[in-house]
C-alpha positions in Angstrom: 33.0 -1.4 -15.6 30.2 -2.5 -13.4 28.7 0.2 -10.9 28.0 -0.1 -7.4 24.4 0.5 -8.7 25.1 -2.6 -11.3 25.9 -4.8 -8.5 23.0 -3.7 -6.1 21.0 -5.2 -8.8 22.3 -8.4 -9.1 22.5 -8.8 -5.6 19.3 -8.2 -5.0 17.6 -10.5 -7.5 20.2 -13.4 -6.1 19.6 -12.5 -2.6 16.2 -11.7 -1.7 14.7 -14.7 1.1 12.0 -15.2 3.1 14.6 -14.0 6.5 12.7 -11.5 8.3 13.5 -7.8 7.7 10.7 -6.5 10.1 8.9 -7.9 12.8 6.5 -6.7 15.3 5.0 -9.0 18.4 2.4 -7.7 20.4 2.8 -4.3 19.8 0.6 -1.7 21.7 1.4 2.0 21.4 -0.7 4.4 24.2 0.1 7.8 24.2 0.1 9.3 27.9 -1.6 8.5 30.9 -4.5 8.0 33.7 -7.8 9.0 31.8 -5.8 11.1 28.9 -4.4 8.3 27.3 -4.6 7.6 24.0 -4.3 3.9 22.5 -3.4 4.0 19.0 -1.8 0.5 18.1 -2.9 -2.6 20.2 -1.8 -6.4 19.8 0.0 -5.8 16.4 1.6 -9.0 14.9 3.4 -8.5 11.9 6.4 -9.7 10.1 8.0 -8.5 6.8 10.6 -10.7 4.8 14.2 -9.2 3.3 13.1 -6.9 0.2 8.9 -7.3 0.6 6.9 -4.5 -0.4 4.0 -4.1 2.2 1.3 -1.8 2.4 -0.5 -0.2 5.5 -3.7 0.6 4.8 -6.7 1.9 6.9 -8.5 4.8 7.6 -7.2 8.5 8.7 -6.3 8.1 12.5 -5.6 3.9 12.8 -1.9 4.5 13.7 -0.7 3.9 10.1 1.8 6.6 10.8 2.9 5.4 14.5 3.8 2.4 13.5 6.1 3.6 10.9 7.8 5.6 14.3 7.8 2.3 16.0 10.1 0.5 12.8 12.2 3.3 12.6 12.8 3.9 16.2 11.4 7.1 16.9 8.6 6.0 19.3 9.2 3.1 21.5 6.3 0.3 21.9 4.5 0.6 25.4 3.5 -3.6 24.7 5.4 -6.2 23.1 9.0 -6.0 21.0 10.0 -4.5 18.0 12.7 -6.1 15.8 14.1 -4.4 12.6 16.9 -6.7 11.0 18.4 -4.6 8.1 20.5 -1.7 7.9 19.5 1.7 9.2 15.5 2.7 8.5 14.8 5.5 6.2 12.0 7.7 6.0 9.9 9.3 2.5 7.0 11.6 3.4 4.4 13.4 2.0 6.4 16.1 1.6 10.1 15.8 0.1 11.4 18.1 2.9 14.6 19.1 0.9 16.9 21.3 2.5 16.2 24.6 0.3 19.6 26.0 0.1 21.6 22.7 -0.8 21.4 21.3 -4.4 19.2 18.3 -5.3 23.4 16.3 -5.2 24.0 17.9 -2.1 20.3 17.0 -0.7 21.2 13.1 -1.4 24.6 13.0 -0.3 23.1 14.7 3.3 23.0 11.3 4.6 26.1 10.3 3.4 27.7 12.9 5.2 26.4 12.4 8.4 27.3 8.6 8.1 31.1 10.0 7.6 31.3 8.8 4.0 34.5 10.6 2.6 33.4 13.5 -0.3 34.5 11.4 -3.5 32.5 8.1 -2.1 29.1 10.0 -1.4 29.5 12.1 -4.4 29.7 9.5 -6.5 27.1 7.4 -4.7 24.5 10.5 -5.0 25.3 10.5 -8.8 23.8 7.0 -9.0 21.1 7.3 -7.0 19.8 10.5 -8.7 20.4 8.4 -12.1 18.8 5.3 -10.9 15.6 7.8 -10.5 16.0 9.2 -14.0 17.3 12.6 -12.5 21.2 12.3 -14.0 22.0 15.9 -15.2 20.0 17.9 -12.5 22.1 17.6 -9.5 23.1 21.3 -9.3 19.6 22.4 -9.3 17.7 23.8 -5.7 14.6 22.3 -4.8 12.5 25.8 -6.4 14.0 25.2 -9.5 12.4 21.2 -9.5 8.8 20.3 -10.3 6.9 18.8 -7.6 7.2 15.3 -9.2 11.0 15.7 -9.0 11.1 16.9 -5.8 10.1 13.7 -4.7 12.5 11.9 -6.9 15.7 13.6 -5.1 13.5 13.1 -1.7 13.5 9.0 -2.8 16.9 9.4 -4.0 18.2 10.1 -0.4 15.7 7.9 1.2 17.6 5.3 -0.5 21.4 6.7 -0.1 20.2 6.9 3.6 18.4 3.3 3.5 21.9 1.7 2.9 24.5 0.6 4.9 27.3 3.2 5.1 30.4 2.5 7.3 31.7 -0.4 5.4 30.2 -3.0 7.0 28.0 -4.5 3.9 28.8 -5.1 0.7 28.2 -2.5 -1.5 25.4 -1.2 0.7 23.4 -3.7 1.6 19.5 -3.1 1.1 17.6 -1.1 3.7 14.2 -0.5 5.2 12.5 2.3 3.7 9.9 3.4 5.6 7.2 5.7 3.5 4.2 7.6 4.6 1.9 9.0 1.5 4.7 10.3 -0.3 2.9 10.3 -3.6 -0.6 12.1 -1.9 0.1 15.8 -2.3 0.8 14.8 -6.2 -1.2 15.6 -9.6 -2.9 11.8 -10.4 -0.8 11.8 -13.3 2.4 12.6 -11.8 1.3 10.2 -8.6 1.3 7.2 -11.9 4.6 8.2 -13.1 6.0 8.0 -9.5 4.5 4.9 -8.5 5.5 3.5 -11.4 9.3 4.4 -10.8 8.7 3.3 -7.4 8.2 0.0 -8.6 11.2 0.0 -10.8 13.8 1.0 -8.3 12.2 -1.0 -5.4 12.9 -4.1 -7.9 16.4 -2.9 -8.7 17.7 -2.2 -5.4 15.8 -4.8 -3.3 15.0 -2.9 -0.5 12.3 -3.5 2.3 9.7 -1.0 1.9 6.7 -0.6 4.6 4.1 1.8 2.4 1.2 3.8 4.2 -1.5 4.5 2.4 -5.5 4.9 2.5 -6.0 4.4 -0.8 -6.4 0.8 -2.0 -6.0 1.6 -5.6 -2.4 2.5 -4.7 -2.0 -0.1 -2.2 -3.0 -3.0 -4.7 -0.8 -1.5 -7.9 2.6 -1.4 -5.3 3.2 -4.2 -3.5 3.4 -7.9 -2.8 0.8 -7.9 0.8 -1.7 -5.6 1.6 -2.5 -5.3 5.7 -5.5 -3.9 6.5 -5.3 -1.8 9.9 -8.6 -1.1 12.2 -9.7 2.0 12.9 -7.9 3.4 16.7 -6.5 1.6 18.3 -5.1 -0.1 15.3 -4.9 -3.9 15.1 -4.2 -5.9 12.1 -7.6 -6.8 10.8 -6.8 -9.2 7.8 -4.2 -9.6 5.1 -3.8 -10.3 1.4 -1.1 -11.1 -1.0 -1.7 -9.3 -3.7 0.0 -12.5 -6.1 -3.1 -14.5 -5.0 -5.7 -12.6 -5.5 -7.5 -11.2 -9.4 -8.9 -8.1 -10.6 -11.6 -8.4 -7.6 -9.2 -7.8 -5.2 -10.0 -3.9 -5.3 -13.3 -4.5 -4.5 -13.0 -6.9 -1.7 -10.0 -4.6 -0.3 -12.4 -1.7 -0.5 -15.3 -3.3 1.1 -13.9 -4.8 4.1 -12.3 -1.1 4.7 -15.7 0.3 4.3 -16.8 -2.2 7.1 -14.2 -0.8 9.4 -14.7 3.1 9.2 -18.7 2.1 9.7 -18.4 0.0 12.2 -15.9 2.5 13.8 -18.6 5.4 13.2 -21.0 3.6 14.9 
């Protein structure tokens, strides 16, 4: 019998395309007014394609983080137009912000609830999702009884349940935008590995759009397909690479254009 999970899959590696998931025109963010304002984001042109992985990088401070609340709608863009084109944005942070007294189940099916998904449908669906990130047979456990590490598994299980369509309007949940701010930086190094390499598994499983901040290129040149490189405040996009094109030197050259921005920024 093939799962919902199963068919995910498949229709992911049939469907990804080049359609736009993601795109940004002219997009200035200034935070209040007269001579307190604050312009984080200015002239940002961007566009990300139906199941990309992209990377934000740049230093502490370039809006990395604001942008993310201009995709998934928390902030609105004081220039230009914002356009997401996929089912209903999801956010993984830097914490896994589990709900303490619900199980690590309970935690994923959350957004299932709140969608209206019947019980049986969002049971089942959490099952999966804390399977497809090796976490089948912990469900009934609290958060405190999780390591860190796994913590952030249920935090990306839900991320997902929540990154999928949920009132029957796509086909067994059509891939999302998952929106993801450091969630591997509070980590061990080893257990940041491990999680960025399941990352990578279940990102090519499921198909899903994910927009990944990060300041650390390392990171940033191991998980996706395009690295963008944001200045420091106000943030603009100062170059882009895809990752495909590029060698083993691309670390370096990543790294030392990013140098140039925070000194040219300092002085």
């Amino acid at each position: 019998m093939t799962t919902s999970i199963e068919s995910e899959i498949e229709h992911a590696r049939r469907g990804r395309t080049a359609h736009t998931a993601v795109e940004l025109s002219g997009v200035g963010k200034t935070f209040g007014t007269g001579t307190g304002a604050v312009t984080a984001l200015r002239g940002i042109d961007l566009r990300v394609a139906h199941g990309e992985f992209l990377c934000l990088l740049g230093a502490s401070g370039c809006g990395k983080s604001t942008l993310l609340n201009l995709l998934s709608g928390l902030e609105e863009p004081t220039t230009g137009t914002v356009s997401v084109n996929t089912a209903r944005p999801s956010f993984m942070f830097q914490e896994a912000a589990l709900m303490p007294w619900l199980t690590a189940a309970r935690n994923v099916e959350l957004p299932l609830q709140l969608a209206g998904q019947g019980r049986g449908a969002r049971r089942e669906r959490a099952r999966e999702l804390l399977e497809l990130v090796r976490l089948d047979g912990v469900g009934d456990k609290r958060p405190h009884e999780l390591s860190g590490g796994m913590r952030q598994r249920v935090s990306l299980a839900r991320a997902l349940a929540a990154a999928t369509s949920t009132d029957g309007s796509a086909q067994g949940g059509a891939p999302g935008l998952l929106l993801m701010d450091e969630p591997f930086a509070a980590l061990d190094a080893i257990t940041r590995d491990v999680l960025q390499g399941e990352l990578l598994r279940v990102w090519e499983a499921t198909g899903t759009t994910v927009v990944f901040v990060t300041h650390d290129v390392r990171e940033a040149v191991r998980l996706s397909q395009r690295v963008v490189l944001l200045s420091s405040r106000p943030g603009t996009v100062v170059r882009e690479w895809s990752v495909d094109e590029h060698g083993p030197e691309l670390h370096d050259e990543i790294t030392g254009r990013l140098r140039q921005v925070i000194t040219s920024h300092a002085a």
